[in-house]
C-alpha positions, 0 to 999 in steps of 0.5 A, a space after each residue: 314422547 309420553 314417559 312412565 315409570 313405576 318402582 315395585 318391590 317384590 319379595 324375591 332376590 335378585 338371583 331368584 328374579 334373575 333364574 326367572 329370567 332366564 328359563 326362557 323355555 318355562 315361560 309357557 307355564 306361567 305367561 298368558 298367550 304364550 304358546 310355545 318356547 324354543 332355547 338353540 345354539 346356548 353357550 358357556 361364556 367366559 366369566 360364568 354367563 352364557 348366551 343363547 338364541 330364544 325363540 317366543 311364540 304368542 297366539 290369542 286364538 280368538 282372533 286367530 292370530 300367532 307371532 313368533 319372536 326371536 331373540 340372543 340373550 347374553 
């Protein structure tokens, strides 16, 4: 299997990449193709953190195709 790996450095902290991160329902403001997010079911959990259920959906609409993809972040 082919393996890649890339380092960059970029001019953000850690929490500033990390608050990116987890707005998943921002992300159609500034990822291509991505045409619509869904946040449900988030939760507090101990320690600080929480979880939540994010749904993704992704279209190029030249080609007419959309995709939908759901996933738990903790």
């Amino acid at each position: 299997m082919t393996k890649f790996t890339v380092t960059r450095r970029v001019p953000f902290s850690a929490d500033q990449i990390y608050a990116i991160a987890v707005d998943v329902a921002a992300y159609k403001e500034f990822l291509p193709l991505m045409t619509g997010s869904t946040v449900r079911n988030r939760q507090k959990l101990p320690g600080g953190g929480e979880s939540f259920d994010a749904a993704l959906t992704i279209a190029y609409k030249k080609l007419n195709i959309s995709e939908t993809l759901t996933s738990r972040v903790e």
